[in-house]
Backbone as JSON Lines, residues from 0, in Angstrom:
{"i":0,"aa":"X","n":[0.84,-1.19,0.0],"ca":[0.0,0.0,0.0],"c":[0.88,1.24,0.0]}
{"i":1,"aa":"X","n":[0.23,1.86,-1.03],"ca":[1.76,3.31,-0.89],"c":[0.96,4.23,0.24]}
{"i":2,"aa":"X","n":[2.06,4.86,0.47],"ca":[2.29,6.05,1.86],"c":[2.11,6.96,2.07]}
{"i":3,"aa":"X","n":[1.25,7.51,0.48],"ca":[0.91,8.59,0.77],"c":[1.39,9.83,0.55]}
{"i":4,"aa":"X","n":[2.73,9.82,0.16],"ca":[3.52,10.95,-0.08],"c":[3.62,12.25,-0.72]}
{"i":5,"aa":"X","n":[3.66,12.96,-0.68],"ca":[3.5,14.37,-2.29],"c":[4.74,15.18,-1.82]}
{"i":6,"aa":"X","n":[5.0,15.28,-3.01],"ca":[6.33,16.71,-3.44],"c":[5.44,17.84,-4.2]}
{"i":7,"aa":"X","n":[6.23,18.87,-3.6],"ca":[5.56,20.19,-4.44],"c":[7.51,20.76,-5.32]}
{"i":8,"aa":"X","n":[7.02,21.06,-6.5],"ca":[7.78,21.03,-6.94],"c":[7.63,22.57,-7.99]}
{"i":9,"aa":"X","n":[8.99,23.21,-8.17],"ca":[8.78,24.49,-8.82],"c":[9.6,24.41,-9.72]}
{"i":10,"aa":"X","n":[8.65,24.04,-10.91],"ca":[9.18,23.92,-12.49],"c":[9.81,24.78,-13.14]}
{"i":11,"aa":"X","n":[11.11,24.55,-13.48],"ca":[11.69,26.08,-14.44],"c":[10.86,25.94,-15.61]}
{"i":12,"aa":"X","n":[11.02,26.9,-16.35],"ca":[10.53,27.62,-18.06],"c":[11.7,25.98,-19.01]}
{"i":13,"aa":"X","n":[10.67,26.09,-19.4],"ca":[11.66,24.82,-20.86],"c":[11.42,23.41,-20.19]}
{"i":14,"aa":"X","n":[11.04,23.09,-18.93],"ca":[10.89,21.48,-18.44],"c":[9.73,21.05,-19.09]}
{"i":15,"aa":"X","n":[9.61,19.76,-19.41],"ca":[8.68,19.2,-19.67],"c":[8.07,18.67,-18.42]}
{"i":16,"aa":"X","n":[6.84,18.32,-18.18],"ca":[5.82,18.27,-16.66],"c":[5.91,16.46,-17.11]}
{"i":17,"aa":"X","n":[6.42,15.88,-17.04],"ca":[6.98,14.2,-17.42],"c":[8.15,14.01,-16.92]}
{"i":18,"aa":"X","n":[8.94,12.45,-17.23],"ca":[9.87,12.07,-16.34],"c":[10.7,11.52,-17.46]}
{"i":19,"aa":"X","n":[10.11,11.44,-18.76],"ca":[10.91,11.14,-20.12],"c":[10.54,12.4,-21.51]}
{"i":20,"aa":"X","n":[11.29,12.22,-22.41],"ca":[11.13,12.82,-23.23],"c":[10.77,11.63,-24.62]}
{"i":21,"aa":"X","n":[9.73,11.91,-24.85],"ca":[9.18,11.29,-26.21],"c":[9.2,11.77,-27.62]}
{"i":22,"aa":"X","n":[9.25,13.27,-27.05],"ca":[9.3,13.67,-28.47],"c":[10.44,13.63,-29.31]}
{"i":23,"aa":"X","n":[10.03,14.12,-30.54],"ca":[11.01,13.71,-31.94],"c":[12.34,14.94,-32.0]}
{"i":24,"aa":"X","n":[12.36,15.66,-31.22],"ca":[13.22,16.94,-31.17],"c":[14.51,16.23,-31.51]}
{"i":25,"aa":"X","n":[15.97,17.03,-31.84],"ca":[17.1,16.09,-31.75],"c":[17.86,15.61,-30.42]}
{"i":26,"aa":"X","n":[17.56,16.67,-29.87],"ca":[18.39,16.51,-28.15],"c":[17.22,16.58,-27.18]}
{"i":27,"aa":"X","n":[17.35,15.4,-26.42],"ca":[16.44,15.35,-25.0],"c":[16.18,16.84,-24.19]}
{"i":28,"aa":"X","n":[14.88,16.96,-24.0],"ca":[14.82,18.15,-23.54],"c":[14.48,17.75,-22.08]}
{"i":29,"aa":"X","n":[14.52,18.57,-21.22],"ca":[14.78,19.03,-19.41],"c":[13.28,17.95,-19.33]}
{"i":30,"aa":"X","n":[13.36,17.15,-17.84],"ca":[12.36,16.72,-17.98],"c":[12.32,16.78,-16.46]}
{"i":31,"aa":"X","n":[11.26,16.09,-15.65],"ca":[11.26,16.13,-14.06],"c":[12.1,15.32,-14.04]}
{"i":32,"aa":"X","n":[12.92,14.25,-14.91],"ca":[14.38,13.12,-13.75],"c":[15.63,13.77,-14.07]}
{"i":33,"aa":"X","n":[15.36,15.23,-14.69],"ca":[16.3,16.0,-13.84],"c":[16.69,16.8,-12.82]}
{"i":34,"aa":"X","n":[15.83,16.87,-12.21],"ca":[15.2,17.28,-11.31],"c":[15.19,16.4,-9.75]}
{"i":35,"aa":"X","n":[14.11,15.49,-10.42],"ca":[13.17,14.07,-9.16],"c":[14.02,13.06,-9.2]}
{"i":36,"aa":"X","n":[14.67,12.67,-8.11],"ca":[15.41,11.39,-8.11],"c":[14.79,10.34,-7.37]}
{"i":37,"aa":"X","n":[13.37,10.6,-6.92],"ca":[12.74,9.87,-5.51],"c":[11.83,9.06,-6.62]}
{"i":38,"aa":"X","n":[11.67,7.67,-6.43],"ca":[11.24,7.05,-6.87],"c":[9.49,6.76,-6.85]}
{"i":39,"aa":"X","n":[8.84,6.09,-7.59],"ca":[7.75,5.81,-7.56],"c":[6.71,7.16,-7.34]}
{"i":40,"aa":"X","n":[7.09,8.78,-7.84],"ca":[5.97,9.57,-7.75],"c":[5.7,10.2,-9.47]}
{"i":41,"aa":"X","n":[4.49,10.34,-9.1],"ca":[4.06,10.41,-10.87],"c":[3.22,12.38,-10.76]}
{"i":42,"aa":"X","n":[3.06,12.95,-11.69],"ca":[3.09,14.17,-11.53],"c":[1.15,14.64,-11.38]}
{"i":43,"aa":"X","n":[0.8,15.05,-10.68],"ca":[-0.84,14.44,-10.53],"c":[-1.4,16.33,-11.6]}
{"i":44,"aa":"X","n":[-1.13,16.33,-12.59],"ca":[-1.47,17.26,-13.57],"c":[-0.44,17.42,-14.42]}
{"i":45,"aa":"X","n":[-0.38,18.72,-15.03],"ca":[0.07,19.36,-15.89],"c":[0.58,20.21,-16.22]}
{"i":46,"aa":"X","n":[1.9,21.04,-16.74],"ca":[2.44,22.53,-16.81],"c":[2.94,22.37,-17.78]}
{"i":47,"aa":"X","n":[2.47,23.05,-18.6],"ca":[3.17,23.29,-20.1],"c":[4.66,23.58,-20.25]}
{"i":48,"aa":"X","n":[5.19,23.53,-20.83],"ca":[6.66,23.5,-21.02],"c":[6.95,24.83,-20.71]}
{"i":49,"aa":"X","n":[6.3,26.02,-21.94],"ca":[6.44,27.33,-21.47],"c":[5.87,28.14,-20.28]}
{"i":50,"aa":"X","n":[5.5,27.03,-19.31],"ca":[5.01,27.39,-17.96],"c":[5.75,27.67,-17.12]}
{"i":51,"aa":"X","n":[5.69,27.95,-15.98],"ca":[7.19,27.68,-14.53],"c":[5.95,27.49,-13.42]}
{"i":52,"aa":"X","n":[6.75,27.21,-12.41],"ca":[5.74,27.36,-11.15],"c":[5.08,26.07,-10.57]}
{"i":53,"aa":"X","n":[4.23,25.61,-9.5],"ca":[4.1,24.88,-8.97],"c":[3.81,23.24,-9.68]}
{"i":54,"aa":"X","n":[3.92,22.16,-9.42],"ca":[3.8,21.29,-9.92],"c":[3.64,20.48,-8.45]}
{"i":55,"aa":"X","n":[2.75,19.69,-8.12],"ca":[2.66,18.45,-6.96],"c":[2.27,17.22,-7.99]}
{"i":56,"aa":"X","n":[4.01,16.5,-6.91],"ca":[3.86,14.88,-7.36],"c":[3.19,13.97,-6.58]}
{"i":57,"aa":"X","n":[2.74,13.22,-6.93],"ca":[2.69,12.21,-5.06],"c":[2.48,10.61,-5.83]}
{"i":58,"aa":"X","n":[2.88,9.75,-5.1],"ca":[2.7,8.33,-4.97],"c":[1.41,7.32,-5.18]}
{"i":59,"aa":"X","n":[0.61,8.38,-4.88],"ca":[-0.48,7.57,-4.59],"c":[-1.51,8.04,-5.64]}
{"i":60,"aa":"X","n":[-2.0,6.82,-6.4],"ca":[-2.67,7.3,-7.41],"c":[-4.25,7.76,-7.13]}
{"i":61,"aa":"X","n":[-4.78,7.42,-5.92],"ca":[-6.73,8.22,-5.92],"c":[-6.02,9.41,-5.54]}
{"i":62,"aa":"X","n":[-4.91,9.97,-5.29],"ca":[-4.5,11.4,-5.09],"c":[-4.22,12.24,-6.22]}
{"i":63,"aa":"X","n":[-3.35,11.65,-6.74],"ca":[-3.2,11.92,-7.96],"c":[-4.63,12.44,-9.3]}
{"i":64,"aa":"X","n":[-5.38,11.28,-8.83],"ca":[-6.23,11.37,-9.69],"c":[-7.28,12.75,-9.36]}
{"i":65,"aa":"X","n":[-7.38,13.05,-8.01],"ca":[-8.23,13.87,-7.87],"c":[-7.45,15.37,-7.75]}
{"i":66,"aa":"X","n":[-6.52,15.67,-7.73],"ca":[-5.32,16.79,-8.1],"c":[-6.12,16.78,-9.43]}
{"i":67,"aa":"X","n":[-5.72,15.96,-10.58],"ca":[-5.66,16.52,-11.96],"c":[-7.07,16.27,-12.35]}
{"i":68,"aa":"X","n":[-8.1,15.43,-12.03],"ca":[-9.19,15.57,-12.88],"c":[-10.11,16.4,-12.44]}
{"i":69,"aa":"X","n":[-10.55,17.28,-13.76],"ca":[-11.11,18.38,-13.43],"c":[-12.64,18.32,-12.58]}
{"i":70,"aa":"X","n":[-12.67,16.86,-13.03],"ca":[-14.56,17.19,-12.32],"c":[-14.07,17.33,-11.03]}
{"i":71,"aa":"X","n":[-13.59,17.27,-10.45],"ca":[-12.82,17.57,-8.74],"c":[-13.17,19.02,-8.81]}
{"i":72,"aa":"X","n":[-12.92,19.72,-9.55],"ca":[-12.59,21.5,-9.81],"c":[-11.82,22.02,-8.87]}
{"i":73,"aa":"X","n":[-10.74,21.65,-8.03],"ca":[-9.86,21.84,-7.4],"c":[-8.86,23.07,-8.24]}
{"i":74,"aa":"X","n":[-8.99,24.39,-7.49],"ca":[-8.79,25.55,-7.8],"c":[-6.95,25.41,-7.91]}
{"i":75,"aa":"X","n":[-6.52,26.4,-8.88],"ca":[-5.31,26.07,-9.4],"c":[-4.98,27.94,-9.44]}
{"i":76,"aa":"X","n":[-4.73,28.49,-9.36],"ca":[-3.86,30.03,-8.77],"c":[-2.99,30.32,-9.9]}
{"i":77,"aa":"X","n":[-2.46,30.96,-10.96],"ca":[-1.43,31.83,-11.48],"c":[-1.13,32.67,-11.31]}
{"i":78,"aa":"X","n":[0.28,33.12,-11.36],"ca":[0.18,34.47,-11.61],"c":[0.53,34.74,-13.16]}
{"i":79,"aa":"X","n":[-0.24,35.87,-14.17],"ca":[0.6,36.13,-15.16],"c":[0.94,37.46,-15.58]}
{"i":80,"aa":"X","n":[1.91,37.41,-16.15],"ca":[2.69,38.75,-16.74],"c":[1.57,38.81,-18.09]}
{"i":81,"aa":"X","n":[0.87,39.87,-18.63],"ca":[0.22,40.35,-19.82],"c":[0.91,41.1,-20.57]}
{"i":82,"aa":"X","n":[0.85,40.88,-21.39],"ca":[1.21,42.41,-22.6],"c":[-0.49,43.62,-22.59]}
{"i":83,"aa":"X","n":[-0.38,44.68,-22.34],"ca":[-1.34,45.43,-22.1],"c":[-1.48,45.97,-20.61]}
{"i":84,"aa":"X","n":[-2.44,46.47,-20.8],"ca":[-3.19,47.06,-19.47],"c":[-4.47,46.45,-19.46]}
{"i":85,"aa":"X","n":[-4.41,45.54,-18.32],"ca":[-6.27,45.39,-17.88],"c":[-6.85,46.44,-17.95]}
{"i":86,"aa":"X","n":[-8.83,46.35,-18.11],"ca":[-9.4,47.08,-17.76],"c":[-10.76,46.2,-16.93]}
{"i":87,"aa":"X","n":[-11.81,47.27,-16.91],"ca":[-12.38,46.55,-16.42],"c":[-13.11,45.31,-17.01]}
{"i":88,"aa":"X","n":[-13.49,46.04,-18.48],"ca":[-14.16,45.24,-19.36],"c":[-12.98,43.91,-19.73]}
{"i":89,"aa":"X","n":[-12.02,43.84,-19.7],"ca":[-11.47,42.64,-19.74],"c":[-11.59,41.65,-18.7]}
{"i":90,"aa":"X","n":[-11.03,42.28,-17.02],"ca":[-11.28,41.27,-15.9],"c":[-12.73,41.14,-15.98]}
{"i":91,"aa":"X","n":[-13.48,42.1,-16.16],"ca":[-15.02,41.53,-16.3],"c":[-15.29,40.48,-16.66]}
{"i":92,"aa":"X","n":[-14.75,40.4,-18.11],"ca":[-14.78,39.19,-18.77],"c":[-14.06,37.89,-18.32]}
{"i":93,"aa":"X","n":[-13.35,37.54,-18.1],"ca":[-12.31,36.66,-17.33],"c":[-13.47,36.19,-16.2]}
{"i":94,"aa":"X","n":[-13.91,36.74,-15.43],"ca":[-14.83,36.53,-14.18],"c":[-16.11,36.01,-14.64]}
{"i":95,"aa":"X","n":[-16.53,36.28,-15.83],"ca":[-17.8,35.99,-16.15],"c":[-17.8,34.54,-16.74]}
{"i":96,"aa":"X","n":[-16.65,34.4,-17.38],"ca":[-16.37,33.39,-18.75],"c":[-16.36,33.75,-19.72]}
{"i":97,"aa":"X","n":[-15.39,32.93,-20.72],"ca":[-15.21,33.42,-22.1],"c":[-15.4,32.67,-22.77]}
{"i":98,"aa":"X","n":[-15.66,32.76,-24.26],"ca":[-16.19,31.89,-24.91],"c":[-14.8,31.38,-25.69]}
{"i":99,"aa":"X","n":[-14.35,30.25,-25.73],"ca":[-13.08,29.68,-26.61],"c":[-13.78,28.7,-28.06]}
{"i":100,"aa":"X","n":[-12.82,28.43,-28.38],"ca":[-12.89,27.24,-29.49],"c":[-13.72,25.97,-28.91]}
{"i":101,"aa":"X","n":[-13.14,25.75,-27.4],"ca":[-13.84,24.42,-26.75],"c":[-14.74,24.35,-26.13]}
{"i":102,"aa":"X","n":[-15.55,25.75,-25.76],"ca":[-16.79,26.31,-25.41],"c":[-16.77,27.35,-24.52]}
{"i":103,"aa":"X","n":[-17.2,27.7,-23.47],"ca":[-17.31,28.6,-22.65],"c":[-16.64,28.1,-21.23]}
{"i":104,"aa":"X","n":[-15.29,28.95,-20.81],"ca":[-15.16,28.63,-19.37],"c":[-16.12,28.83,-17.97]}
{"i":105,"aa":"X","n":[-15.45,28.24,-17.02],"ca":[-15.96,28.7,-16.04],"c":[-15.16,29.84,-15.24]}
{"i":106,"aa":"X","n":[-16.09,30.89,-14.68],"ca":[-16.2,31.4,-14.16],"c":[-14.67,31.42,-13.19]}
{"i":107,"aa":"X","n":[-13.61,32.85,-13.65],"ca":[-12.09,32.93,-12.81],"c":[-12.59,33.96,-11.76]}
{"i":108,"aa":"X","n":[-11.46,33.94,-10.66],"ca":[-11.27,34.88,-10.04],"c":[-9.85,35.46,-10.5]}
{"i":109,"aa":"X","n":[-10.34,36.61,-10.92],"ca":[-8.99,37.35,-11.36],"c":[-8.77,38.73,-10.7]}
{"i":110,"aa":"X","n":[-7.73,39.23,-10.72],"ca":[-7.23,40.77,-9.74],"c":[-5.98,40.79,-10.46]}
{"i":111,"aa":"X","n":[-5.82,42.16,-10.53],"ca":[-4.76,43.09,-10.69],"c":[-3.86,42.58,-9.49]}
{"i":112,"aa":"X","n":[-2.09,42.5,-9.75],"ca":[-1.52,42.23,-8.96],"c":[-0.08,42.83,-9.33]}
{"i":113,"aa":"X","n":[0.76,43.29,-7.99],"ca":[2.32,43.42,-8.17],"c":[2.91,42.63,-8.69]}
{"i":114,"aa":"X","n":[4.26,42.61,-9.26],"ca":[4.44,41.68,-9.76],"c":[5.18,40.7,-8.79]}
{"i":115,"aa":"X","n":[4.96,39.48,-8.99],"ca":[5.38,38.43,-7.49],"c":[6.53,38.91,-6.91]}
{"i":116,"aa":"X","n":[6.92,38.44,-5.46],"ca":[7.98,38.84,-4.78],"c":[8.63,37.61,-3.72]}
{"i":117,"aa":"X","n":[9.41,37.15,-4.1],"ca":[10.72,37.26,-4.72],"c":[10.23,36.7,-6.29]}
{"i":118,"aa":"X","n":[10.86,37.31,-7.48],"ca":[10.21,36.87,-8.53],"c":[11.98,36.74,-9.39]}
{"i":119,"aa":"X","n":[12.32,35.28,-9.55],"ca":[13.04,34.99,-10.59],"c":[13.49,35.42,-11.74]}
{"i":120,"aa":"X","n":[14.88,35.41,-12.31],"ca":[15.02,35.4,-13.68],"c":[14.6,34.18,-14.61]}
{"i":121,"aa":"X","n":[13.85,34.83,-15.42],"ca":[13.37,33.21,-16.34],"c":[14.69,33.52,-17.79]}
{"i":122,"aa":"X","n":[14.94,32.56,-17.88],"ca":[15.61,32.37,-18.87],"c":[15.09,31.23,-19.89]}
{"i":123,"aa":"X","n":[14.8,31.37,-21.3],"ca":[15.36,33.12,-21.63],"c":[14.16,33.87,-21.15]}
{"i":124,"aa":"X","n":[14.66,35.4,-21.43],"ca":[13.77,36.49,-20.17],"c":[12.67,36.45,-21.34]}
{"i":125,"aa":"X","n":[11.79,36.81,-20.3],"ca":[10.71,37.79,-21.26],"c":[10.99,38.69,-22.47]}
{"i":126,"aa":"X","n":[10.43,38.83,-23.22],"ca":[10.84,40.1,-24.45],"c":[10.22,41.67,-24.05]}
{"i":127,"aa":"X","n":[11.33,42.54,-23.71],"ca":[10.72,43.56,-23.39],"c":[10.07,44.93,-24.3]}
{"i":128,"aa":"X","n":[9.19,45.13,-24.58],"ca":[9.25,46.39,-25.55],"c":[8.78,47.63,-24.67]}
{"i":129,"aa":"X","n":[9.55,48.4,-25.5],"ca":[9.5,50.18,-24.03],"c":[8.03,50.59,-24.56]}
{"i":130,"aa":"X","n":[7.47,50.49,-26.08],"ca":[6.21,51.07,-26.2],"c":[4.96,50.33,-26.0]}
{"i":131,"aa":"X","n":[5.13,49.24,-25.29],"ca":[4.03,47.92,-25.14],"c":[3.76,47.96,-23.37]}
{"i":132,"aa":"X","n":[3.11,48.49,-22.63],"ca":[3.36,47.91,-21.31],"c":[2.84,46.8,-20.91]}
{"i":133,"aa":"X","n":[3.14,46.16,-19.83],"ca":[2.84,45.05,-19.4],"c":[2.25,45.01,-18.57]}
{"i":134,"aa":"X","n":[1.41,44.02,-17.6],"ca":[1.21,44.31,-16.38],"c":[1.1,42.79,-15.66]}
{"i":135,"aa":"X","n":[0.44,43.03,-14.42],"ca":[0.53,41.07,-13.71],"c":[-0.84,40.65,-13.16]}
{"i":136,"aa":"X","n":[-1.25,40.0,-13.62],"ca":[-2.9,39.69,-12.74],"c":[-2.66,38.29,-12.23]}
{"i":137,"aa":"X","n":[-3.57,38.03,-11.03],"ca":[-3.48,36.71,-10.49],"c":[-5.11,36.29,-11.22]}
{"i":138,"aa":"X","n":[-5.19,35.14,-11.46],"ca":[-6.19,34.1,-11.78],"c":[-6.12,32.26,-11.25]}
{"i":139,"aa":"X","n":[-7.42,32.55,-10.81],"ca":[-7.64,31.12,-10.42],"c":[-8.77,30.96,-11.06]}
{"i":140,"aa":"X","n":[-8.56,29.85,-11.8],"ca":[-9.59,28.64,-12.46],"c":[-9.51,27.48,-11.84]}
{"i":141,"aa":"X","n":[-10.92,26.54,-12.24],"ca":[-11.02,25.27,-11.43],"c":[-11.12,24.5,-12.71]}
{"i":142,"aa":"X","n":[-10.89,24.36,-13.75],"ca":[-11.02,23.37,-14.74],"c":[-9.74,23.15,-15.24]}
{"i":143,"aa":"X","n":[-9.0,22.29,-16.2],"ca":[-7.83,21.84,-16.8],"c":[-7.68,22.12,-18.33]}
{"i":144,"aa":"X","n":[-8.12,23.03,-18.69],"ca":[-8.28,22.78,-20.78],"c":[-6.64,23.01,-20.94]}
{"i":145,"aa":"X","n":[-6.45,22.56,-21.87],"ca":[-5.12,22.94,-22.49],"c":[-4.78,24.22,-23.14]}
{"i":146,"aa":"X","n":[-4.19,24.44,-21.91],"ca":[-3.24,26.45,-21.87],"c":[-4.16,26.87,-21.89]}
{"i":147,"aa":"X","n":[-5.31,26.8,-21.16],"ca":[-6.54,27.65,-21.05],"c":[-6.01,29.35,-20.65]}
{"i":148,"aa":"X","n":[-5.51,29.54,-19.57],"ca":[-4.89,30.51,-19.36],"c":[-4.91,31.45,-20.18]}
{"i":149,"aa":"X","n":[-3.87,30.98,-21.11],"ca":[-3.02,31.96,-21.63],"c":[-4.14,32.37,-23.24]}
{"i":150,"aa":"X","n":[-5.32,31.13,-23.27],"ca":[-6.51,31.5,-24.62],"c":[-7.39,32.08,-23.69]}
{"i":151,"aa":"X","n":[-7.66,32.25,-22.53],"ca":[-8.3,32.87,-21.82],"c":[-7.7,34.96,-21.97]}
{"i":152,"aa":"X","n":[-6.57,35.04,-21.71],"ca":[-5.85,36.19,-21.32],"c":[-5.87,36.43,-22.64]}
{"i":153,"aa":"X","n":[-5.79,35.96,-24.14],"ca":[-5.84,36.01,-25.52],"c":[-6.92,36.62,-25.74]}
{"i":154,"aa":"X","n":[-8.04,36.11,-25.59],"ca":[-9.03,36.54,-26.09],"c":[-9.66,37.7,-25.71]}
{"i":155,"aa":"X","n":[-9.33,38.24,-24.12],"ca":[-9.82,39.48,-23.85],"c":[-8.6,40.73,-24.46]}
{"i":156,"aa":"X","n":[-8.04,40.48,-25.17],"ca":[-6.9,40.79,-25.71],"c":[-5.28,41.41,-24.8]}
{"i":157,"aa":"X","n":[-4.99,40.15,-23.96],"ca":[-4.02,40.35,-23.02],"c":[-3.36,39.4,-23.33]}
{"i":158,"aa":"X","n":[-2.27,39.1,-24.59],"ca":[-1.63,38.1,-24.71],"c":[-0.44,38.13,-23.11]}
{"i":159,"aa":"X","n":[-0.56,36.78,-22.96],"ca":[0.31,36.31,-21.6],"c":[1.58,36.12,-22.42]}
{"i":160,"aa":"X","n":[2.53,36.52,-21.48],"ca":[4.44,36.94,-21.79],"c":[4.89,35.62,-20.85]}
{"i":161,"aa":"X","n":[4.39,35.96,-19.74],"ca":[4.99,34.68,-18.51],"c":[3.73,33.92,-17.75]}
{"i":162,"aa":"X","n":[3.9,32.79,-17.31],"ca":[2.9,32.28,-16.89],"c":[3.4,31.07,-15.31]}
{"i":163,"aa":"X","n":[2.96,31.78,-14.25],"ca":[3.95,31.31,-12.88],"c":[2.89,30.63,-12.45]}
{"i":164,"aa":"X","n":[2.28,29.05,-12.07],"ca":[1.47,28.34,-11.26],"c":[1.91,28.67,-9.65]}
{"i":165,"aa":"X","n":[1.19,29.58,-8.86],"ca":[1.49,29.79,-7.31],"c":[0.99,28.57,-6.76]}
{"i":166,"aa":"X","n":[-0.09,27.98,-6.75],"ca":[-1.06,27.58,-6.15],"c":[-2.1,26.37,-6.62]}
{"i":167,"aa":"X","n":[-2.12,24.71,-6.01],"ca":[-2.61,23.89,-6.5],"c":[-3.69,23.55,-5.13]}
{"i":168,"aa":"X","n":[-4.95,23.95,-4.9],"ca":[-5.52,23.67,-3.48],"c":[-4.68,24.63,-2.79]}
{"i":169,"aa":"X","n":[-4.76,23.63,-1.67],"ca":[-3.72,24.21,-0.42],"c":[-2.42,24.29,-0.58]}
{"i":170,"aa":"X","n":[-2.33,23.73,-1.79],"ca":[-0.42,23.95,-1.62],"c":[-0.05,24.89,-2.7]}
{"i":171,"aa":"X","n":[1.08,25.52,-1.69],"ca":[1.61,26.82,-2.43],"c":[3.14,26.65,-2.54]}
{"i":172,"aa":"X","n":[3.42,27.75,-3.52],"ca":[4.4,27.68,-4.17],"c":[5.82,28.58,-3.07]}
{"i":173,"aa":"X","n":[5.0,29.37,-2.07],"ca":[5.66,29.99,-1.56],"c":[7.12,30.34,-1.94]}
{"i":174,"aa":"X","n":[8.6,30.16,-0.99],"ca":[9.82,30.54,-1.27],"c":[10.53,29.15,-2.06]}
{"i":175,"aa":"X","n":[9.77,28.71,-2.73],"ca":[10.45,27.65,-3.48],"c":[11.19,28.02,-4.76]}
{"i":176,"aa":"X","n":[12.42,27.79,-5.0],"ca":[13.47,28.37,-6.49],"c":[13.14,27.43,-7.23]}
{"i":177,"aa":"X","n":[12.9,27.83,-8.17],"ca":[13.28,26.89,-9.75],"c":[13.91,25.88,-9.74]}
{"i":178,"aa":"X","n":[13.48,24.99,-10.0],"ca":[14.41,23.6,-10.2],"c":[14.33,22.69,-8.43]}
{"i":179,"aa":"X","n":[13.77,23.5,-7.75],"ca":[13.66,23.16,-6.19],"c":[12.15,22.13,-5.71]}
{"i":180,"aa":"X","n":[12.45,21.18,-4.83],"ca":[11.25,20.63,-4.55],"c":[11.17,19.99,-3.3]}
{"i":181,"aa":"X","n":[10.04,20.29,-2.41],"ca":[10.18,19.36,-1.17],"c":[9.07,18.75,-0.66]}
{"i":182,"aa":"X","n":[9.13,17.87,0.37],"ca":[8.15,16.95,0.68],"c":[7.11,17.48,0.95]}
{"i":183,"aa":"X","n":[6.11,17.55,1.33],"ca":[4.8,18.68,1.57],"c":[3.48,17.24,2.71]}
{"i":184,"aa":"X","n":[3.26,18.03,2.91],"ca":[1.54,17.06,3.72],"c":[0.99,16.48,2.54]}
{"i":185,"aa":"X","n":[-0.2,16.08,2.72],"ca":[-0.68,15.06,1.59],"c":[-1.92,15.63,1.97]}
{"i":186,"aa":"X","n":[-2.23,16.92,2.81],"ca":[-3.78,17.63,2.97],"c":[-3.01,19.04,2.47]}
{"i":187,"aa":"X","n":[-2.04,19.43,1.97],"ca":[-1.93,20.85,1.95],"c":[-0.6,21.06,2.56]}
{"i":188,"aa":"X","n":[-0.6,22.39,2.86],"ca":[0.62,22.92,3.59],"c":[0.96,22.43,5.25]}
């Protein structure tokens, strides 16, 4: 019977959210077993490659399973860097739902936010332009679509630059560095 275990883990920019690389690229790209050397934990969701930020592993698969499947709706936290300025009529929208290609989300909580603190160099950096400003909003969604986020922040016309997972449930990303990961409760923090 497994034990129960979970790692919270803080994904750099370029990792793949896996423990192999499958794809056809020529050179193996960054994966979690460069990272994870602890055996038997499997990653209970998802972070896109061009993602960074929280990731929880754990051992035990009805845990696992209810981390990543969405009918759970277990709330998931970003922070992201935008190109633009929110307004209202955009977070409006974000809060209400938007309509995508795959239908209509549910309902974010989104806010205007500083930009995180202590906040990393991502390499490579962001692209900066002096006549484009940027800004940082936090969003939490409870569903899983693929890079919803960032077709979410698209469509109200806020293309996302960076995209930081703080927050999976109860567990947070707090003072954790890039490439860093440690044992965590198996209820949260």
């Amino acid at each position: 019977m497994s034990s129960l275990r979970v790692i919270l883990f803080n994904k750099p920019f370029g990792v793949l959210s896996q423990f192999t690389d499958k794809g056809t690229e020529g050179s193996p790209r960054p994966t979690l077993s460069n990272y994870i050397k602890e055996p038997g934990f499997y990653p209970a969701g998802r972070l896109d490659r061009d993602s960074e930020g929280l990731m929880v592993l754990t051992d035990h698969g009805p845990l696992q399973a209810r981390i990543a499947n969405p009918k759970h709706k277990m709330a998931k936290t970003y922070w992201v860097q935008v190109e633009g300025t929110p307004d209202d009529a955009a977070l409006g929208a974000l809060r209400q739902g938007v309509t995508l290609k795959d239908g209509t989300t549910a309902p974010a909580d989104v806010r205007i936010i500083q930009a995180p603190s202590p906040l990393w160099d991502r390499d490579p950096p962001v692209r900066f332009r002096k006549t484009v400003p940027d800004a940082w909003i936090e969003i939490t969604i409870r569903e899983g679509r693929n890079r919803q986020v960032r077709r979410m922040t698209a469509h109200v016309g806020l293309p996302t630059l960076r995209l930081i997972r703080a927050q999976i449930g109860d567990w947070k990303l707090n003072d954790l560095a890039p490439g860093a990961w440690r044992f965590a409760s198996a209820s949260g923090p």
